[in-house]
N, C-alpha and C positions, 0 to 999 in steps of 0.2 A: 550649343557648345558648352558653355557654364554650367547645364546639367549632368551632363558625360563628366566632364573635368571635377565634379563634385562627386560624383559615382565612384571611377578609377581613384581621385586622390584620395579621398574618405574611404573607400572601402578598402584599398592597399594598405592603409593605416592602421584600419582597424584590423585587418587578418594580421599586423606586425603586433598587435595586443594582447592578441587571443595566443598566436603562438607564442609570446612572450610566456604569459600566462601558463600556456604548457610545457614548457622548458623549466618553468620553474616547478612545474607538479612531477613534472618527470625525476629532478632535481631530488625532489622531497624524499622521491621513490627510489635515489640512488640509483635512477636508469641513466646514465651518462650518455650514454652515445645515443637516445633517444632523445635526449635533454638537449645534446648537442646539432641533431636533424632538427628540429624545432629552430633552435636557434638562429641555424643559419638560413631556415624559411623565413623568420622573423625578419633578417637582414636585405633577405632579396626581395618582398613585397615593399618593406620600408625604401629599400630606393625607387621600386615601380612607382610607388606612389608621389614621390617627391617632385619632379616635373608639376603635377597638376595644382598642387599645394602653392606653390611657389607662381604660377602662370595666375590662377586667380587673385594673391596677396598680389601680385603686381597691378594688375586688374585694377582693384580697388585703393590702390596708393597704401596699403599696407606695408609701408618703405621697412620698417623695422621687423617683423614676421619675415615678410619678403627675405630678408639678407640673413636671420637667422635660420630661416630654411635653406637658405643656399649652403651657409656656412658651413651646413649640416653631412652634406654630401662625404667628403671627406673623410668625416666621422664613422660615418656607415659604409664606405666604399673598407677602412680600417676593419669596423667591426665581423664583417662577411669574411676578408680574409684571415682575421687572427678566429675564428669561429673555426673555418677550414681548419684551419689549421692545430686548432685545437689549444690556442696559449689563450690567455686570462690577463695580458701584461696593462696595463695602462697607455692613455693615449701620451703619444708624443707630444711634447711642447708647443710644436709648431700650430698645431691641430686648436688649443688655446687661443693664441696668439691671434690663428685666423680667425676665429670666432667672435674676438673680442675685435680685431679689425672691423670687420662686417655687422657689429652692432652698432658701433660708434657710425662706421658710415651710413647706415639705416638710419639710426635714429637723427643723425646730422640731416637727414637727407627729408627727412619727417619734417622736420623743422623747419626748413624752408619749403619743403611743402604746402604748408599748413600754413605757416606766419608763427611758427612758437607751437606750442602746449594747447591747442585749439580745439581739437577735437577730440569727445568721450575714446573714438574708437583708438587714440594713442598712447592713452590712458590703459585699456585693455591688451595694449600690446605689451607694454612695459610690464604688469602681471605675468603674461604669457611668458615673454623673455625671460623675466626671474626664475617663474616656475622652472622649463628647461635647465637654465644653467645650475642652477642651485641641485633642483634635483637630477640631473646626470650629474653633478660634483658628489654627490650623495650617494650613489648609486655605484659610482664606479668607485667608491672607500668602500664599497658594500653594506653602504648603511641602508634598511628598510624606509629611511623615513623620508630617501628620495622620492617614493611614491608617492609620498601625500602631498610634494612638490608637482607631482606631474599632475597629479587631482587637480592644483592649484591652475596648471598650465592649461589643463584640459577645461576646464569651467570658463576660462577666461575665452578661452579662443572657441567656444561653444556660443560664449554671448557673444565675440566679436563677428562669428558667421553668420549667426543668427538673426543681430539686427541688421547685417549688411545684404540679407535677401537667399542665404547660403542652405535650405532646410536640409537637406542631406547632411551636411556635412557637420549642421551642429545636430542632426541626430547619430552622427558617425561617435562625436565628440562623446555624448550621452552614453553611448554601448563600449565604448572607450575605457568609461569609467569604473564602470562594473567589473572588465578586465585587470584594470591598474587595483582596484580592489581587492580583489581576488590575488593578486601578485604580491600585492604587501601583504594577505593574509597568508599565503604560503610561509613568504619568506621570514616572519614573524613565525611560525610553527617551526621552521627550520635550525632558528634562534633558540628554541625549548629545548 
């Protein structure tokens, strides 16, 4: 079952990468409503994938991943419909608020988990979580240089899969990256 759930979550991830990826080449190309099809494929793998994501963090007492991938839902449930829709607006406040809710109770929740700060793997997740937040805060200013946040996020949660027995998924991580690459190097050309 953990091999399915690492297939579906990792590979609905990574086609959220790729078309990423090509929303923003479409983007480059001034093809909007191609940019826009992209996009909101982008949107609907990204929530396929979330279920699986979230079932193995729980799995493995990744209390802190675990509640930022929930968090996440929201966000992405948002992003598909203003895609549809075709607006660009910013996330609501609320959408914050929950996010930062559902960190605090992860990483609260970590804590006693664990007895404190115990384990490398919560170490990795606090990276992971940075990465995210910082770079979606970056991303949706439209700054390029969320991506090198996501790099950050993506490396972290590649070694946390990795040494937790996860091979799909931190090689999902790995082809991830090369995608998030490739987006920052678009969107960096766009800047020219």
């Amino acid at each position: 079952m953990e091999v399915l759930l690492q297939i579906l979550g990792g590979g609905f991830y990574l086609l959220n990468k790729i078309f990423l990826s090509f929303s923003e080449r479409s983007r480059l190309a001034f093809q909007e409503p191609q940019a826009r099809r992209w996009r909101i494929s982008s949107w609907v793998v990204y929530l396929l994938g979330l279920p699986p994501w979230v079932i193995l963090f729980i799995y493995k007492h990744n209390w802190i991943a675990a509640s930022v991938e929930a968090a996440g839902f929201p966000a992405m449930v948002l992003g598909l419909v203003t895609s549809f829709r075709g607006q660009t607006k910013g996330a609501p406040r609320w959408l914050n608020r929950l996010a930062l809710v559902c960190i605090v109770a992860g990483f609260t929740y970590s804590l006693y988990d664990f007895g404190g700060l115990t384990v490398f793997n919560q170490y990795l997740e606090i990276l992971l979580v940075a990465g995210y937040l910082i770079g979606t805060y970056l991303l949706a200013k439209e700054r390029p240089t969320g991506y090198l946040w996501y790099i950050m996020m993506h490396v972290a949660c590649g070694w946390l899969v990795l040494i937790e027995g996860y091979p799909w998924l931190a090689g999902q991580q790995g082809v991830s990256l090369v995608f998030i690459g490739y987006a920052y190097w678009v969107t960096r050309m766009q800047r020219k």
